[in-house]
N, C-alpha and C positions, 0 to 999 in steps of 0.2 A: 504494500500500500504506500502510494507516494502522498504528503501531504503538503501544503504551500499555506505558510503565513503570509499575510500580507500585512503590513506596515504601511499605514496612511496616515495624511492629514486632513480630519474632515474638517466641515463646516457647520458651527449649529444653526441650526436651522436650513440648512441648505441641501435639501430633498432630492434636487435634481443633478446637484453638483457630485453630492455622494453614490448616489445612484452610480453616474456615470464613471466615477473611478473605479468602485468597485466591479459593475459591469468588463471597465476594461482589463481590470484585474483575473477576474474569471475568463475571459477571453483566450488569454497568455496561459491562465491554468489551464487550461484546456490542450494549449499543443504542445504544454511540457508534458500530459499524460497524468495529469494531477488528479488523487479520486475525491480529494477535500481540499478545499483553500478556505481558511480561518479570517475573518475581518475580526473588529474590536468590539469593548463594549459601547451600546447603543451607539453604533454607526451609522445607521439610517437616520439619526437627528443631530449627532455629534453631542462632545459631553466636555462639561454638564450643559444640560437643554435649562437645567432652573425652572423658573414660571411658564417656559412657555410652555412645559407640561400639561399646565391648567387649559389649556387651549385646546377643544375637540377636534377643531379642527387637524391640529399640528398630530395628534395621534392619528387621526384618520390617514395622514399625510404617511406618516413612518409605514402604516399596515397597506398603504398600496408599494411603496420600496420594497417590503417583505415580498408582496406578490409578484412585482417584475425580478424579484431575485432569483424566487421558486421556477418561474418561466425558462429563467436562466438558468438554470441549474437541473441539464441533462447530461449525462454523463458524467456528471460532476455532483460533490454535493457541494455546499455553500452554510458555512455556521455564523452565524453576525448575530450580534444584537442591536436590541430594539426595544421599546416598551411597549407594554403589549397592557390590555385591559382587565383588571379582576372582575370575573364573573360574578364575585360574590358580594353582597351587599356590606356586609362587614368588612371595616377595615379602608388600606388610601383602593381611591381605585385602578391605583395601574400598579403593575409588576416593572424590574426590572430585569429583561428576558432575554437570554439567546437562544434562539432558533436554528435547528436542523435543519434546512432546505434539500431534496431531489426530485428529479424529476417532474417538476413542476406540484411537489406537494408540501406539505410541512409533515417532516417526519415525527418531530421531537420538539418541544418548548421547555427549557428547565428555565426556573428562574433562581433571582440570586436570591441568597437567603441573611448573608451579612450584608448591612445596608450603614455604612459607616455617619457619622453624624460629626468628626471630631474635624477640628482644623477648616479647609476649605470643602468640606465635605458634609451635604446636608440634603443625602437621599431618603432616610425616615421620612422627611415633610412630604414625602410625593409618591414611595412604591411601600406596597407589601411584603413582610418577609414569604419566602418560601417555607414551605412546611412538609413536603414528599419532594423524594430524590430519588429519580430513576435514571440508570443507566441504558443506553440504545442503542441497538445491532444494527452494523452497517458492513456490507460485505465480508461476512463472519467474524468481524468482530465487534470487543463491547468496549462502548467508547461513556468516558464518566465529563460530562460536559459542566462544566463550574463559569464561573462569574467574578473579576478580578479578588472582591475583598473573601471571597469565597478561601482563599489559598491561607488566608492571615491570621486561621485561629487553629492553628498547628498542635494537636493533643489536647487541645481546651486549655490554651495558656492565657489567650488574651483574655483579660479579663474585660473587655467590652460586653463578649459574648457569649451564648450557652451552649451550644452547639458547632459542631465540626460536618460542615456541609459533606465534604468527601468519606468520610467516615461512616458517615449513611450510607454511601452506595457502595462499600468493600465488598461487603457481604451480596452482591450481585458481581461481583469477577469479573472487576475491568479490565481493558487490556492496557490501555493510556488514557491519560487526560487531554484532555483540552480546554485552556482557558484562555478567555476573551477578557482584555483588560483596558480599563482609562486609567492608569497611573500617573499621575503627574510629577512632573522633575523637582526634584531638590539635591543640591548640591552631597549629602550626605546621605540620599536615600536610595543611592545603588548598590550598596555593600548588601542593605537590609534586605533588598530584594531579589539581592542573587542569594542569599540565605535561606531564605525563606521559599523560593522554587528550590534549591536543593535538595531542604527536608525534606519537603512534599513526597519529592521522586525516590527517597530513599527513606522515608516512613510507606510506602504503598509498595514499592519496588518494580515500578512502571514508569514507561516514559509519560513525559511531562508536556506539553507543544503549549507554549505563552504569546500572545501575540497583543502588542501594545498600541496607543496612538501615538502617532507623532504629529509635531507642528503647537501653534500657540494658539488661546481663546482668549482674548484680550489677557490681563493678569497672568494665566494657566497654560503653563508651557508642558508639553510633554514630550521625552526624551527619545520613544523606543525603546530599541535596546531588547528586542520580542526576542524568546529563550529558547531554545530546544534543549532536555536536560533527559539522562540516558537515566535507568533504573540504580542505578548506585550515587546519582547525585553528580554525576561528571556535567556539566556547563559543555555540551558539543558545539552549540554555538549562540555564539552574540550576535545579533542583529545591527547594523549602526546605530548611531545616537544622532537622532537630529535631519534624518533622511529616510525618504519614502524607502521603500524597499520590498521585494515580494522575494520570498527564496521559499526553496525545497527540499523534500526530505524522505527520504526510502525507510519506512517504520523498523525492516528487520535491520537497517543498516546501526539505526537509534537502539534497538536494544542489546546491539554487539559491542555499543558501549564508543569509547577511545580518546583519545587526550583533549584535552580541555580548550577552549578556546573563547578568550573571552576578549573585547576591547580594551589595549592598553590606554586609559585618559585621566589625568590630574586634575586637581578641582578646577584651578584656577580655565584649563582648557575648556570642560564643563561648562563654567559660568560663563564666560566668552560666547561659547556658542549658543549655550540656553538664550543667553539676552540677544543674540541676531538672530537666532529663531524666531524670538518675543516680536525684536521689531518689525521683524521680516512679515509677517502672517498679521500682526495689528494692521498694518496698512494697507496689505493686499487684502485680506478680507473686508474690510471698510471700505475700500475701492479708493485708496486715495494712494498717495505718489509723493509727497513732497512735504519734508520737515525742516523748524527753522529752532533756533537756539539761541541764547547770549553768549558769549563768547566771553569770560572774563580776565583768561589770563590763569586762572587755576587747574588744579588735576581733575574735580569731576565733570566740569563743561567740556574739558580737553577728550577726556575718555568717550561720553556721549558722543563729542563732536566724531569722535575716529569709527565708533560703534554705527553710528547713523550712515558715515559716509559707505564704510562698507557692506554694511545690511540693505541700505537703498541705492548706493550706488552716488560717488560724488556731485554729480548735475544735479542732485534731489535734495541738496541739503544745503543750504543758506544761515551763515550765522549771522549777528550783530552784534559789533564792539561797544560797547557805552561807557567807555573812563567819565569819572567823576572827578573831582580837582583832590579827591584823594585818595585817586587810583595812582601805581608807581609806572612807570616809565616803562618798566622792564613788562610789567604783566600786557602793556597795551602790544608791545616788540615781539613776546610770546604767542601772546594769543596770533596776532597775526603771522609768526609764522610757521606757529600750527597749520592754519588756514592754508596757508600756501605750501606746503607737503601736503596736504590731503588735496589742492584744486580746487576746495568751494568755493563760492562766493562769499564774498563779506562787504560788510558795511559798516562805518566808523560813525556814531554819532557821539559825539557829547552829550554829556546831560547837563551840566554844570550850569549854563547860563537855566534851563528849566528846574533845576533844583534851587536855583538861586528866586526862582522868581515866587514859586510856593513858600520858603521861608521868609518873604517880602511880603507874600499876603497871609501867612502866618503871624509875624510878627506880632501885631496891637493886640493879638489875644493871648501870646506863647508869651509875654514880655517879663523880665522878670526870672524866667524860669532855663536852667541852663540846658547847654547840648546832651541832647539821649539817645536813647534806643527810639524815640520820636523820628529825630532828624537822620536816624541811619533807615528805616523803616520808610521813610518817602523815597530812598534813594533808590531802596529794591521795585517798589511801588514806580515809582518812573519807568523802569525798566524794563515790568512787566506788561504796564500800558503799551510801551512802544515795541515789546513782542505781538504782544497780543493785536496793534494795528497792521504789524506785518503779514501777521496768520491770517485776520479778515481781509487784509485788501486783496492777497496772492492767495488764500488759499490752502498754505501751508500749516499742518501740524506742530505747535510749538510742545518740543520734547521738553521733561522735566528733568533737571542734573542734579538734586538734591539728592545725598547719600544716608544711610538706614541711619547712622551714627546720627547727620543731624535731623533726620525728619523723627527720631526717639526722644531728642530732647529739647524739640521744637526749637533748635537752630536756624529759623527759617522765619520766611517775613508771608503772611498770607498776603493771595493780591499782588504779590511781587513775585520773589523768586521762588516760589510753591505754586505758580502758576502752570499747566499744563497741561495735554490732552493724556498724557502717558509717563510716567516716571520710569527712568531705564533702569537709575543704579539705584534706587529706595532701597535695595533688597541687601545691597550691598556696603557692608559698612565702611569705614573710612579706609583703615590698613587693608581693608582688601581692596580699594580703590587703588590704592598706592603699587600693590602686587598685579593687578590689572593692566597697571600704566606700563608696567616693564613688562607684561607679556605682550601687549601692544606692538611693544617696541624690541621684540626678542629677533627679528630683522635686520632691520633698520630703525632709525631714528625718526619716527612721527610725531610724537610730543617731545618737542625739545626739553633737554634736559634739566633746565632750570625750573620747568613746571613743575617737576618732581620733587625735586631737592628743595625749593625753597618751602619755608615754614607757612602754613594754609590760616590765610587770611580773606576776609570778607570785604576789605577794601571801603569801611562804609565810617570810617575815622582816621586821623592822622596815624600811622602805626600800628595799625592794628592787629594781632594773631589771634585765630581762633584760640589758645592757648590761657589768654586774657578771659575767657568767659569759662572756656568749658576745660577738664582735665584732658593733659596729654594723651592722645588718641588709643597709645599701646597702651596706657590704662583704662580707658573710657571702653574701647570696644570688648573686653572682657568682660568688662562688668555687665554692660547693657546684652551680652551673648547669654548670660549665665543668667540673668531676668529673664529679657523677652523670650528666648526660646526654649528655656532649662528649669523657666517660673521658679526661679530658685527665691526662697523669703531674705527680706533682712537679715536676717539672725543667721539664717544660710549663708551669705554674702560674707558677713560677718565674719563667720567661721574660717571661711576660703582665704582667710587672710587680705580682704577688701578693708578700707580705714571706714572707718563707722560713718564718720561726718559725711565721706564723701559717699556711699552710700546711703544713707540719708538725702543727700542733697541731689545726687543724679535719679534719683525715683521719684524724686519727687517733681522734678522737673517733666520726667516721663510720662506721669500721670495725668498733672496739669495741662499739657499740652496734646493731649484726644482728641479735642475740638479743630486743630491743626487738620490732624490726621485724617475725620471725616470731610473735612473740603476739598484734601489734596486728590491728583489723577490718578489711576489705578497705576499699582506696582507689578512690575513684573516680576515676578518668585520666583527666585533660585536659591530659597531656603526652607528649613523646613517650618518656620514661621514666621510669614512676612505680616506687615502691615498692611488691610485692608480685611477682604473676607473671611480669614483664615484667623485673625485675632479680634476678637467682637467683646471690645469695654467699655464701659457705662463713660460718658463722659463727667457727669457730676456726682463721680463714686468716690466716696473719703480713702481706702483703704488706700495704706501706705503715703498717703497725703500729706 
C-alpha cells in the first residue's frame, strides 16, 4: 500500500481555493499509484475557521468540498477533514471530523475527541467531543484514523483529559494510524512533537503517517514538518518546514523500519522563516502587495525592514525617515543605508518644525509644567500620523517593529509607534532581536553594523537609552520569559535569584499596560505564548498590581 501526505497551505474560509489544491493534489496521487493521500485537519475551511463556524451557510459550504472530494476519489481514497454536523440535539452542534472518502462514497467519519481549549486554542466553544472509536478496512487493512490533539494524551498523562482516543481502538487491531493535524509553530514546540508521535508509534507498535498545515492565518503560523514514524518510534521522515509539499510512502517499506531522518534547523532559522511565512501569507491572502514602515535608525525597524523586503520582495516595501532634533546623526546615516542595501525606497521627512508647532499650541495650557513622557509621546504620535497618511494615500500596509520585551512592559507610545496593520517581531523579545540581526546578516552585511552595537534608544530626548527606563535587556528578557510564558509567581521569581524590587516593579508594569496590548495589531507567534489570543487578561485585574 502506497500512501501520500500532503502538506498544504489552506485558506479559511476559502472553499474553492482549497478544493482546488487538494483536487490537484489527488490528481499527482493518482499517477504516482497512491491508494491514500492524507490532507489536514478541517481542510475544507482551513483552521481555525472561529465564528465562522456559527455560519450554516459556511458548513453547508465545507459538506459540498466533502462531496467533490468523494467524486474525486476513485481509485484512490482521500482522508481530510472537515466539520461535519451532530445529529444529536445534545451538546455544540458540529463535530470536529475526518472523513474517509472512495469511490465516490464516505466510507468512514471519526471525529476528534480531544478538543483542546488552552492557549490559542478554543474548539470546546464550537465541536462535540467524540465518544465511539472505530477502526476501518481498507484494502485489507485496518486503519485507526485520529485527529491532531487526538495523539496528546499518551497513557492518560495529560491531565486536561480523560480519555486516550487510540486506546479505544487497540482492541480492534490496527494496522497504522493516521493523523490529520492543524499544529501551529512555536519556536520550542518541535522537540514536543516529534516526542510525542514517537511514543505513539512505539506504545501501539505500528506505523504512525502525520500530516500537518502549512502556511500562516493572520497571527497563526504553521510549520509542517508532516511525520512518517516506523513501529519502534524511528522518525523515517520529516516533511519541510515552511513548504507545501506532497511525498510518499510504501507501508511495508515503513514497517521494515530504518534510520532516522529528520530536519536539521536552529531556532533562530525557525523564527526567520516562521515570520516570512507570517508575512508572506498575511498579505497574499488579504490580496494586498505593498508595506510601509518608519525607518528609525534602530535594530527592530532594521530587522522588519530586511524581513519585509525579503518576504514581499524589495519594490513592495517603502520606508520613512522622520529624525526629530533629537535624533543622532549616525541613526539618520544608518537607517538610510540600510535602505540602500536592501533597494527600497525611502523618504526623509522631519518632524521637528511639526513637533515644534504642537508644543506652541500646547504651550498656555502645558505652562509651568516640565519636559515628559508628554513631549516624547507627540513625537511617536507625529510619526504614526505620517505612517498612517502614507498607508491611506498609496495603499500600503504599515508593519509594526515593536518587540515582545517592549510591547510586555508597555515601552510603547499608543497612536504612535504601536501603530499597525500587523506586528512582525511582538513575539520576539529584545536579545532575540539582536540574534536575528546577525542571522540576517550571516552573508553579508544588510544592517550595518552600528545598528547592532550601539546601545537601543528611542530617540525621543537628549540622550537617551532604553537603559534609562527599563533594566538591561539580558536581565529584563528572562524575567519577562519566566512570567509570561512559564507564569512563574513572585515568590517564584524571587526564588530564581531575580532582585525582588525589580521584580516587583517589571510586573507591574506588565500588568498595567493590557490596555496597550488590546489596541495593538495582531502578533505573529513564534512562541509558545505570544501576546494576543493565546494570552486573555483582564485588563483592570489587581493581581500582582
Amino acid at each position: 500500500m502506497k500512501i501520500a501526505l500532503a502538506q498544504l497551505d489552506y485558506h479559511i474560509g476559502n472553499f474553492e481555493g482549497n478544493l482546488a489544491k487538494m483536487l490537484d493534489a489527488i490528481r499527482s496521487a493518482k499517477t504516482q499509484d497512491a491508494d491514500i493521500i492524507c490532507f489536514g485537519e478541517l481542510a475544507t475551511c482551513g483552521y481555525p475557521p472561529r465564528d465562522f463556524l456559527e455560519f450554516d451557510d459556511f458548513i453547508h459550504l465545507a459538506e459540498e468540498s466533502i462531496q467533490k472530494l468523494a467524486d474525486a476519489a476513485r481509485g484512490i481514497a482521500v482522508v481530510v477533514g472537515s466539520p461535519t454536523r451532530n445529529p444529536r440535539l445534545e451538546g455544540k452542534d458540529l463535530h470536529n471530523s475526518a472523513y474517509f472518502l472512495s469511490e465516490g462514497k464516505v466510507l468512514h467519519v471519526q471525529h476528534k475527541a480531544l478538543l483542546p481549549t488552552y492557549d490559542i486554542f478554543d474548539e470546546y466553544r464550537y465541536f462535540e467531543p467524540a465518544t465511539e472509536f472505530k477502526v476501518l478496512e481498507y484494502k485489507g487493512k485496518r486503519i485507526a484514523l485520529s485527529i491532531c490533539e487526538d495523539l496528546w494524551n499518551l497513557g492518560n498523562k495529560n491531565p486536561l483529559y480523560t480519555i486516550v482516543p487510540l486506546d479505544e481502538m487497540m482492541d480492534q487491531k490496527p494496522d497504522f494510524i493516521l493523523n490529520v493535524s492543524a499544529s501551529p509553530f512555536s519556536s520550542d514546540h518541535r522537540d514536543d512533537r516529534i516526542n510525542v508521535l514517537k511514543a505513539n508509534a512505539e506504545r501501539y507498535g505500528i506505523p504512525l503517517f502525520y500530516t500537518n498545515h502549512v502556511g500562516a492565518q493572520t497571527e497563526l503560523i504553521f510549520d509542517g514538518g508532516s511525520m512518517v514514524v516506523a513501529p519502534n518510534g524511528t522518525i523515517l521522515d520529516e516533511m519541510p518546514y515552511f513548504q507545501e509539499c506532497v511525498r510518499y510512502y510504501d507501508l511495508d517499506e515503513v514497517f521494515r523500519g530504518g534510520r532516522e531522518m529528520l530536519q536539521p534547523r536552529d531556532k533562530m532559522t525557525l523564527i526567520h522563516d516562521a515570520l516570512i511565512c507570517g508575512l508572506k501569507d498575511y498579505f497574499r491572502k488579504l490580496g494586498l502587495q505593498k508595506a510601509i514602515l518608519g525607518l528609525s535608525g534602530g535594530i527592530d525597524s532594521a530587522v522588519v525592514a530586511v524581513l519585509a523586503a525579503e518576504a514581499l520582495g524589495k519594490d513592495n516595501v517603502r520606508v520613512i525617515l522622520m529624525p526629530s532634533q533629537f535624533s543622532s546623526d549616525h541613526s539618520v546615516l544608518d537607517a538610510r543605508k540600510l535602505a540602500e542595501n536592501l533597494g527600497i525606497q525611502y523618504d526623509l521627512i522631519p518632524i521637528e518644525k511639526i513637533y515644534d508647532s504642537y508644543i506652541q499650541t500646547l504651550e498656555p495650557h502645558f505652562w509651568a509644567r516640565d519636559f515628559n513622557v508628554t513631549e516624547e509621546n507627540i513625537q511617536a504620535r507625529i510619526r504614526g500620523n505620517l505612517l498612517m497618511a502614507f498607508s491611506n494615500k498609496f495603499g500600503h500596509i504599515l508593519l509594526n517593529t515593536t518587540n515582545k520585551s517592549e510591547m510586555a512592559v508597555g515601552y510603547g507610545t499608543l497612536y504612535g509607534d504601536l501603530c499597525g496593520g500587523l506586528s512582525v517581531i511582538g513575539d520576539v523579545y529584545k536579545t532575540e532581536v539582536f540574534e536575528l540581526a546577525r542571522y540576517l546578516n550571516r552573508h553579508k552585511e544588510i544592517i550595518p553594523e552600528n545598528i547592532i552595537t550601539k546601545p537601543p534608544s528611542a530617540e525621543l530626548r537628549p540622550n537617551q537609552k532604553d537603559s534609562d527606563s527599563l533594566p538591561e535587556y539580558h536581565i529584563l528578557d528572562p524575567l519577562l520569559y519566566q512570567y509570561v510564558e512559564k507564569h512563574q509567581s513572585p515568590q517564584d521569581l524571587i526564588e530564581m535569584g531575580f532582585d525582588e524590587n525589580l521584580v516587583r516593579r517589571v510586573l507591574r508594569m506588565v500588568n498595567i499596560n493590557e490596555f496597550k496590548r488590546y489596541q495593538t495589531a495582531p502578533v505573529l507567534r513564534v512562541s509558545s505564548k505570544a501576546f494576543g489570543s493565546g494570552r486573555r487578561m483582564p485588563i483592570v485585574g489587581k493581581y500582582l498590581a
